[in-house]
C-alpha positions in Angstrom: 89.5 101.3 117.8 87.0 99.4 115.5 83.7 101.1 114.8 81.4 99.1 112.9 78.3 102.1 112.6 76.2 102.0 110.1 73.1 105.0 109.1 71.0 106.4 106.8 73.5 109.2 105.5 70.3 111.1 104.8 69.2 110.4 107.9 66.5 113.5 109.5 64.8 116.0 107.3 66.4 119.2 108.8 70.7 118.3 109.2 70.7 115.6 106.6 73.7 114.2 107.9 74.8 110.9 109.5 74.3 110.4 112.9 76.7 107.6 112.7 79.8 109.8 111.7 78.9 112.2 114.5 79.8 108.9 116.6 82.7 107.6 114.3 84.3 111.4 114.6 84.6 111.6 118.6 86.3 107.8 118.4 88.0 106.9 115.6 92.0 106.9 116.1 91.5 106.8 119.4 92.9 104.0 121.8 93.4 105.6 125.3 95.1 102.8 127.2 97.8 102.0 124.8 98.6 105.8 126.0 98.5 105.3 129.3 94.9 106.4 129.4 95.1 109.5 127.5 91.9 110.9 125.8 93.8 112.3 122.5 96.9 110.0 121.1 100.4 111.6 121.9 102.6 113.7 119.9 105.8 111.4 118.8 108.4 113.5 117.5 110.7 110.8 116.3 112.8 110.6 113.5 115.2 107.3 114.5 113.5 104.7 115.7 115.9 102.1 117.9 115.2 98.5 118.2 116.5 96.4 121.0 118.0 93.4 119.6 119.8 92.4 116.0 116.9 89.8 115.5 114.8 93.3 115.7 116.8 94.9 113.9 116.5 92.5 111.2 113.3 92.2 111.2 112.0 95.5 110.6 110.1 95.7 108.1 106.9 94.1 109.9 107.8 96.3 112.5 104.5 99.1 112.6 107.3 101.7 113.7 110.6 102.1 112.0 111.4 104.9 110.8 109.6 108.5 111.2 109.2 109.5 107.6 107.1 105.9 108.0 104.6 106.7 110.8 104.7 107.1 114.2 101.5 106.6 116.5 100.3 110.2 115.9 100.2 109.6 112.1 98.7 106.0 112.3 95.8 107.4 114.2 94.9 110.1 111.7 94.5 107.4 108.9 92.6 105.1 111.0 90.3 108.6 111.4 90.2 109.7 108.0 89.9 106.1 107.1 87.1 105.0 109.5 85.3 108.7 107.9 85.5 108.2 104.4 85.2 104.1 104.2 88.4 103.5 102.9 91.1 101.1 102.7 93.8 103.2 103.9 94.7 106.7 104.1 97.9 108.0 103.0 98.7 111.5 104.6 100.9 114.4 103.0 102.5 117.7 103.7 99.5 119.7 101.6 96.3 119.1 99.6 98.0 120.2 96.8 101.4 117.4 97.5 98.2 114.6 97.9 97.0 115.9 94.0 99.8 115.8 92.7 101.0 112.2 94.0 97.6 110.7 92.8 98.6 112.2 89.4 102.0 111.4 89.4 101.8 107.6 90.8 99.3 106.7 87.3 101.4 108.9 85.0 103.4 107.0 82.4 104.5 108.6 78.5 102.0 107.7 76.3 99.3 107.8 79.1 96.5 109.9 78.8 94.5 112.1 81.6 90.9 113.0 81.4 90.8 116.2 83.8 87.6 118.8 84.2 87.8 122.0 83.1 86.7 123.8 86.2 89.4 121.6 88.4 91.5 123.8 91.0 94.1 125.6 89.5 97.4 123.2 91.3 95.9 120.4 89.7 95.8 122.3 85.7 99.1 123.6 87.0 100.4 119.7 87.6 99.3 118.7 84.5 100.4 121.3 82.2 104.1 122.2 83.8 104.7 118.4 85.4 102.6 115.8 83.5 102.7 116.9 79.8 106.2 117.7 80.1 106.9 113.6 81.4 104.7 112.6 77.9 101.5 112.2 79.8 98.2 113.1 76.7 95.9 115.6 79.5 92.5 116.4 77.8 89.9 118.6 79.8 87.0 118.1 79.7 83.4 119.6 80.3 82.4 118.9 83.8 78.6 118.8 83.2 79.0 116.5 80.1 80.0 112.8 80.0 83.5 111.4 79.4 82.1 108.1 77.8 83.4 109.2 74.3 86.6 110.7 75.8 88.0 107.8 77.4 91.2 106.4 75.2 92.6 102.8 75.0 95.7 104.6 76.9 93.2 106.9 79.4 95.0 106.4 82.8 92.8 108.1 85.1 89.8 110.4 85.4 89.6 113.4 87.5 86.9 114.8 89.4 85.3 117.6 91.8 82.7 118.2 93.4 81.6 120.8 93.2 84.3 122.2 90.6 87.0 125.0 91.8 85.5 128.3 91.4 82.2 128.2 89.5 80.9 125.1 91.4 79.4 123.2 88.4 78.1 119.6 89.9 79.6 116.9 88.2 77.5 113.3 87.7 79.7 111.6 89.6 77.7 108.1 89.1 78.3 108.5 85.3 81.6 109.5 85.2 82.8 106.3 87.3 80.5 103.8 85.6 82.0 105.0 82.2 85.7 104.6 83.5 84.8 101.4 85.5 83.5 100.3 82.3 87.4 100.7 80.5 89.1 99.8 84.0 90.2 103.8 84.5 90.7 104.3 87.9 88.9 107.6 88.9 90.2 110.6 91.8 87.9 112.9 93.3 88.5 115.9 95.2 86.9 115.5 97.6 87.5 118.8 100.0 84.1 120.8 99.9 82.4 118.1 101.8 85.2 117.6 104.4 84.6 113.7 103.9 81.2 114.2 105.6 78.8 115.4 103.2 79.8 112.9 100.0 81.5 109.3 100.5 82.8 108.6 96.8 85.0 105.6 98.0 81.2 104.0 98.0 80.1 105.3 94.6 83.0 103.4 93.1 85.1 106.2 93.4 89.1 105.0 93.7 90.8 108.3 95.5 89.4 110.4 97.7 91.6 113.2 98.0 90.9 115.9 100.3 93.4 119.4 101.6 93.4 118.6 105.3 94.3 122.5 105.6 90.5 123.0 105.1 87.1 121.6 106.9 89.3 118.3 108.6 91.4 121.2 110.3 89.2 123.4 110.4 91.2 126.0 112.3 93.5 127.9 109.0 96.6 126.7 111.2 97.4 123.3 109.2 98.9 122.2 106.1 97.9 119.1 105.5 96.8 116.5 102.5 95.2 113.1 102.8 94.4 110.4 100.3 91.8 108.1 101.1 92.0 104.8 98.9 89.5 102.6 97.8 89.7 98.7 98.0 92.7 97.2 96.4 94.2 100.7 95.9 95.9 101.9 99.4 99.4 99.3 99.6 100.3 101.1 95.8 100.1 104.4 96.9 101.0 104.3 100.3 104.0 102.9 99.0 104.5 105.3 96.2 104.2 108.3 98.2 106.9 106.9 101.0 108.9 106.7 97.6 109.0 110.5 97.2 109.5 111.1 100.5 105.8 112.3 101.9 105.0 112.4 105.4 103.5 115.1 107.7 104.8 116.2 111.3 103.4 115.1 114.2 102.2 118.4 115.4 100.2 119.1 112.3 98.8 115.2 112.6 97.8 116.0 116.0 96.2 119.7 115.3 94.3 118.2 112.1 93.3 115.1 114.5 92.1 117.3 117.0 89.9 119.3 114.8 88.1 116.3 113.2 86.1 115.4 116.7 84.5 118.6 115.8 84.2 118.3 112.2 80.5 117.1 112.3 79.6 120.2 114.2 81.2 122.7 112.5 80.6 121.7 109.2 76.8 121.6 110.5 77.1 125.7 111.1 79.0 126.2 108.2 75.8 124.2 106.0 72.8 126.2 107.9 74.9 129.7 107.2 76.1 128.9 104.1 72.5 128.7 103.1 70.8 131.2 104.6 73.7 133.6 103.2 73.1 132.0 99.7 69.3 132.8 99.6 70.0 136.4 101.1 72.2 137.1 98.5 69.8 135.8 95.6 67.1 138.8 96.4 69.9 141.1 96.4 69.7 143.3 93.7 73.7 143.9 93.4 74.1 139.6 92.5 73.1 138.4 89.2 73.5 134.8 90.1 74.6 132.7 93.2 76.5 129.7 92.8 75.4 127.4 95.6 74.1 123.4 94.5 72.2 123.5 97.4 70.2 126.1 96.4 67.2 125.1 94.2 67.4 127.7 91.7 71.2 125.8 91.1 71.4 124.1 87.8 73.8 121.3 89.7 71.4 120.9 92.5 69.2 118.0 91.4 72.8 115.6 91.5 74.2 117.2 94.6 70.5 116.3 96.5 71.4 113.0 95.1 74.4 112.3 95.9 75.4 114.7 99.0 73.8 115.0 102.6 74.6 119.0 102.9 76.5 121.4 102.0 80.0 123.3 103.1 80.6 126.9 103.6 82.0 127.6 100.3 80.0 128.6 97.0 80.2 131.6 94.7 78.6 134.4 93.8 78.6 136.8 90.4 77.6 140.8 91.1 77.6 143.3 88.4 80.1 144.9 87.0 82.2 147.4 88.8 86.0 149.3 88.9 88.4 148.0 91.0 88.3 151.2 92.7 84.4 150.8 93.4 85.4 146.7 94.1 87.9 148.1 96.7 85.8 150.5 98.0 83.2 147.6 99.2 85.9 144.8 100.4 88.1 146.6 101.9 85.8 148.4 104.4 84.9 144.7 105.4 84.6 144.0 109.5 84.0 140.4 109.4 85.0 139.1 106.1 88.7 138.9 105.4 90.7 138.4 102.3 92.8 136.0 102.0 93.4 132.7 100.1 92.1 129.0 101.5 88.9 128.5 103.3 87.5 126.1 105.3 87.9 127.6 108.9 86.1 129.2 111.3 86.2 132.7 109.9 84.3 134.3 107.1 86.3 134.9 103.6 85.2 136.8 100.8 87.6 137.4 97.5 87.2 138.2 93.5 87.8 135.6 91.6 88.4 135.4 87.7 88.2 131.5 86.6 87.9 132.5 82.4 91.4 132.7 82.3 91.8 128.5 83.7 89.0 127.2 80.7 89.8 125.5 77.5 87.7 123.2 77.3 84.3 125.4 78.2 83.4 129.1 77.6 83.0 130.9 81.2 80.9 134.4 80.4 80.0 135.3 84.0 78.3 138.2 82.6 79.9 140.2 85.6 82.3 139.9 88.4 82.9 136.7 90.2 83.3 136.0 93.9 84.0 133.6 96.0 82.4 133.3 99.3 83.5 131.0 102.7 80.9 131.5 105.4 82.3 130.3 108.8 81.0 130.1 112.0 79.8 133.5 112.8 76.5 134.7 113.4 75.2 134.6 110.1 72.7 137.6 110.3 76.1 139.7 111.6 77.7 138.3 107.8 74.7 139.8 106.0 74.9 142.7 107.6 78.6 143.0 107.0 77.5 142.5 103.4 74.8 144.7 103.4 77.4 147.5 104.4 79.7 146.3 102.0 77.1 146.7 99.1 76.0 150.1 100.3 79.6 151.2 99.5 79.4 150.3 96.0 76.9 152.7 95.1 
C-alpha cells in the first residue's frame, strides 16, 4: 500500500507530533486482499522456496520470493512500514539493533579508513569499533558530541556517527552541522536513531544517510522482540541491502510479525511515554535528592534549544544524577521498587530504573557527574503512581 501523506511534523501546540504518521502507522505494510482479506499480513515460515517450472527456476533472481534468508511476505511488509515511517529508500531488517550497528559500520570499513564516532555513543557501537574495526585497520577517532567535526573529518574519513540524544548522558548533538560538514567531504553519515522510535526525528530528511534504529525498543514496544532495522536514504538501500544478505542477516517471521504488530500503536504509545516522560522529568528537578536531570525536552536542558528544532517530542528515556550514596543505601532505595524494575533495554510498556556509570566509556570528553547517575525509562503507567513509587524509593535513602 502507497501512502502519499504529507503534514506539519510540528503540527498542534500540545502533541507536537504528525498527524500524518498516525495515518501512515495503522496502513503501511498492509495489503489485505493479497491475503485473502486479512487485516495483518501472514506469518510465512519458509525457508525453501519452490518454483514450478525450470524457466522459473532459472529466472529467479527477479523473483520477489526465493529464498527465506531473502524475504518472505512478513518481512517485505515490515520495510515497506519502517520505510513508509522514516522516508526512506529501503529498509534493511536484522536479528538486533546492535547486528543493524555493526553492519552499517562494517559495510564502509576498509584499512586505512577512518571513523569519526561520538563519545557518548552506546557502548556496542565503542565495543565494534575498538575489538572489530581497529583490529581490520579502520583509524576510529571520538569525538565530542556537542562540538563540530568540520576540522575532524580526514581525506580517508569513511563515515560519521551519530545519536540523538547520546547513550547515557543524553547530550543533543547538532545534527544539521554535523551532515552539512560531511556532505561537504562526501562522508556518508549514520544516526541512531532509537530514542525517537522513527517518529519524533526523520534524519533521512536532514540529509542523514542511515537511520538505524533497535527494533527491540519503541517499534516493538512490548520487551518481547529482538529486532534491528536500517532505514537508507536515497541511493544508499541496493548496497546495504545487499551487503547485509552477504553476512547472512535476516529476522524470523514471528519477530517481523510481533515488531509489525506493535508499530500500529507506535504513535500512541510513544504519545504516553512523551506526556510521562515529562511530567516525571520536571518532578524530579524540585526533588531535593537530584542534582540534575538529563531530559532535552526540558528547558533547563543545555541540548534543548536543537532537540525543539529538530524533534517533535520526546521518548520515555532520559537520565537523571542524585547525590552520592553507598551501594548499600543505592540498594536499599531500588530494590524496594513496586513499579520500576531493573533490568537492561527499555522502550516497553513498563517502567525501568537502573545506575549507570558512563565515565568509564569517555576519551574524548571528561564526564564528572558530580554524583550518581541514573537512567530512567517511563512507560505507560500512571505517571503520578511512578512518582509515588519514586517518592518511596527516596524516602528509603535517608
Amino acid at each position: 500500500m502507497n501512502l502519499n501523506l504529507t503534514a506539519d511534523p510540528r503540527a498542534g501546540d500540545n502533541d507536537r507530533r504528525s498527524r500524518a504518521d498516525d495515518t501512515l502507522l495503522a496502513h503501511a505494510g498492509r495489503d489485505p486482499f493479497a491475503h485473502d482479506g486479512a487485516v495483518n499480513v501472514p506469518v510465512y515460515h519458509a525457508s525453501t522456496i519452490l518454483f514450478p517450472t525450470l524457466a522459473a527456476l532459472d529466472a529467479k533472481a527477479t523473483a520477489r520470493v526465493r529464498y527465506g534468508r531473502r524475504g518472505t511476505p512478513t518481512s517485505f511488509a515490515l520495510e515497506e512500514a519502517v520505510s513508509a515511517l522514516e522516508g526512506a529508500e529501503g529498509t534493511v531488517l536484522t536479528p538486533s539493533g546492535v547486528m543493524a550497528i555493526t553492519l552499517v559500520l562494517l559495510a564502509h570499513a576498509r584499512p586505512g579508513a577512518h571513523f569519526l564516532i561520538p563519545d557518548n555513543a552506546y557502548g556496542p557501537v565503542r565495543h565494534a569499533c575498538n575489538e572489530i574495526m581497529i583490529p581490520m585497520g579502520v583509524a576510529v577517532s571520538f569525538y565530542d558530541p556537542r562540538a563540530g567535526i568540520a576540522e575532524l573529518i580526514r581525506p580517508e574519513t569513511a563515515l560519521v556517527w551519530l545519536e540523538a540524544p547520546g547513550s547515557q548522558t543524553f547530550e543533543m548533538p547538532d545534527i544539521a552541522a554535523i551532515v552539512a560538514a560531511a556532505q561537504a567531504r562526501g562522508v556518508p553519515t549514520a544516526l541512531d536513531n532509537t530514542w525517537s522510535g522513527g517518529l519524533f526525528l526523520k534524519p533521512l530528511t536532514m540529509g542523514v544517510d542511515f537511520s538505524v534504529q533497535a527494533g527491540t525498543k519503541y517499534l516493538s514496544g512490548h520487551s518481547d522482540v529482538m529486532s534491528g532495522t536500517i532505514a537508507c536514504g536515497a541511493g544508499r538501500h541496493e548496497r546495504m541491502r545487499a551487503f547485509a544478505q552477504r553476512m547472512g542477516a535476516c529476522i524470523g517471521p514471528d519477530d517481523a510479525y510481533l515488531m509489525l504488530r506493535g508499530m500500529r500503536t507506535l504513535s500512541v504509545r510513544l504519545r504516553q511515554h512523551h506526556a510521562s516522560g515529562l511530567r516525571i522529568a520536571q518532578w524530579l528537578e524540585g526533588r531535593p535528592e537530584v542534582i540534575r536531570v538529563m531530559h532535552p525536552g526540558l528547558p533547563s536542558d543545555p541540548g534543548h534549544a536543537l532537540w525543539s528544532r529538530d524533534f517533535s517530542g520526546a521518548s520515555g528515556l532520559f537520565g537523571f544524577v542524585m547525590r552520592s550514596v553507598e551501594r548499600p543505601t543505592l540498594a536499599r532505595m531500588m530494590d524496594g521498587m513496586k513499579l520500576f524494575g531493573m533490568g537492561a533495554s527499555w522502550g516497553g510498556f513498563e517502567s525501568l530504573l537502573i545506575p549507570v556509570d558512563p565515565t568509564a566509556v569517555r576519551t574524548a570528553t571528561t564526564w564528572a557527574p558530580g554524583g550518581q547517575v541514573m537512567r530512567i525509562h517511563v512507560g505507560l503507567e500512571d505517571p503520578e503512581d511512578l512518582i509515588a513509587d519514586l517518592e518511596a524509593g527516596f524516602g528509603r535513602l535517608a
